[in-house]
C-alpha positions as CSV (number, residue, x, y, z in Angstrom):
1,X,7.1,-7.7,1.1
2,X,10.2,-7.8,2.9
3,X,12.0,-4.7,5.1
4,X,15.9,-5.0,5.4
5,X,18.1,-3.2,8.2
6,X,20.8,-1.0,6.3
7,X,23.3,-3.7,6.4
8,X,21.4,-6.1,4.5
9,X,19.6,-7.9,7.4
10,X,16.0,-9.2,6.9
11,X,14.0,-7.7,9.6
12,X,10.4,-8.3,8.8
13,X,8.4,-9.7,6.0
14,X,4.4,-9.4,5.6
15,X,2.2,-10.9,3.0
16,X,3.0,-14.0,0.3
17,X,1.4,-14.4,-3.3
18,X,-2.3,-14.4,-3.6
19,X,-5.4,-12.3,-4.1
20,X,-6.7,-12.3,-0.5
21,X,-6.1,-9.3,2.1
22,X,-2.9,-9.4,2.9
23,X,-2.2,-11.0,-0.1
24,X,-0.1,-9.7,-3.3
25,X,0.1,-10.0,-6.7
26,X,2.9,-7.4,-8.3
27,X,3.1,-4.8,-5.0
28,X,5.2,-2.2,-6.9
29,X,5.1,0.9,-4.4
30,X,5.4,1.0,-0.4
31,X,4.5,4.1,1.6
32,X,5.3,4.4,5.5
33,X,3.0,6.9,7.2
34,X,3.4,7.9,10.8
35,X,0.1,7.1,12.5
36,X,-2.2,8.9,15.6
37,X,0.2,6.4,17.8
38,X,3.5,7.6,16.6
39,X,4.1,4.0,14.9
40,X,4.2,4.0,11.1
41,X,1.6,2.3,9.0
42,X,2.7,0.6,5.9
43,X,0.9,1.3,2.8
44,X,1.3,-1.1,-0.3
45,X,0.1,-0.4,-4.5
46,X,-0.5,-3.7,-5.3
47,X,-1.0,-3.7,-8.9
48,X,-1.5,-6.8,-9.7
49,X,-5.0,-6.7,-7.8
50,X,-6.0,-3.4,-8.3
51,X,-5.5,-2.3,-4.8
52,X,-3.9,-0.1,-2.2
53,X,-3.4,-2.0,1.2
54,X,-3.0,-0.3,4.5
55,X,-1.1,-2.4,7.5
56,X,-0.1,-1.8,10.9
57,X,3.8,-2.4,12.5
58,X,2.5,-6.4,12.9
59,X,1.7,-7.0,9.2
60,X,-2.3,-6.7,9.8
61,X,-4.7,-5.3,7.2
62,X,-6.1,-2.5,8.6
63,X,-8.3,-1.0,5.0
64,X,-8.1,-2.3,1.6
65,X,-8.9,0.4,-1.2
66,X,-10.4,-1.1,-4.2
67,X,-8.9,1.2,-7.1
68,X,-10.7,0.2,-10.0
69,X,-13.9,2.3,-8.8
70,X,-11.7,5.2,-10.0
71,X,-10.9,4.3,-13.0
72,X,-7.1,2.8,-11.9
73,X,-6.2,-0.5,-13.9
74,X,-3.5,-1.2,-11.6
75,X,-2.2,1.2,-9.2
76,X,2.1,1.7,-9.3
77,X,2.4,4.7,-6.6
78,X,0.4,5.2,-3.3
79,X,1.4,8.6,-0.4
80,X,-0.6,9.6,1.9
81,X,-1.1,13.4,3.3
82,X,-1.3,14.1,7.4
83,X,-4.7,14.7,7.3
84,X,-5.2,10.6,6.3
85,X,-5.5,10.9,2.6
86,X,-4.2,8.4,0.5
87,X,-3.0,8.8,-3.1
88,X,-3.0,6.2,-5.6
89,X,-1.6,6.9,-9.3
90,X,-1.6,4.8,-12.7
91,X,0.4,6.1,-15.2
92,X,-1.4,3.3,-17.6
93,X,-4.5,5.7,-17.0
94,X,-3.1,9.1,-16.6
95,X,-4.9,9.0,-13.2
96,X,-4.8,9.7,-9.8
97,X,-7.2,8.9,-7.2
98,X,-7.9,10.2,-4.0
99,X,-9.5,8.3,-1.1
100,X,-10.2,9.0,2.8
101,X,-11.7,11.5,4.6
C-alpha cells in the first residue's frame, strides 16, 4: 500500500505481497479512521485473503478480521463508525458484516 502527497510524492508505503499480517494479496479498499489519540488508523479490505487489516500511523497490525466467518468470500469495502465498528462488504455475496464492539 502506498500513500502519495497531492503532488505525486511517495510519502509512506506499508505491507508487500504475501498472506502474513501485514501482508497483502489484492487490498482493494483503504479506510482512515481517526483514533482515541487523534492519529488516524489505516484500515485495509484485503481481498485476496479474506481479511480486513487494522494499522496504526507506523504501518503496525494492530487487529486482523477474518471475514470468511461471515460468510464474505473476499471483502472489496471496509468503514468504520465512531463508536469502533468496522464494516466489511462483498458484493460477490450480497453481504455485509459487522465486527467490534
Amino acid at each position: 500500500v502506498y500513500a502519495f502527497n497531492p503532488i505525486g510524492g511517495l510519502v509512506w508505503t506499508v505491507g508487500e505481497p504475501g498472506s502474513e499480517e501485514g501482508q497483502f494479496d489484492d487490498p482493494v479498499q483503504l479506510h482512515l479512521a481517526l483514533n482515541s489519540t487523534e492519529v488516524y488508523d489505516l484500515f485495509v479490505a484485503d481481498a485476496g485473503n479474506n481479511r480486513v487489516q487494522k494499522l496504526d500511523a507506523e504501518g503496525n497490525v494492530l487487529v486482523v478480521i477474518d471475514t470468511s466467518g461471515a460468510g464474505l468470500s473476499g471483502p472489496t469495502g471496509v468503514t468504520t463508525t465512531s463508536d469502533g465498528r468496522v464494516f466489511g462488504a462483498d458484493p460477490s455475496t450480497g453481504r455485509i458484516a459487522v465486527y467490534g464492539p
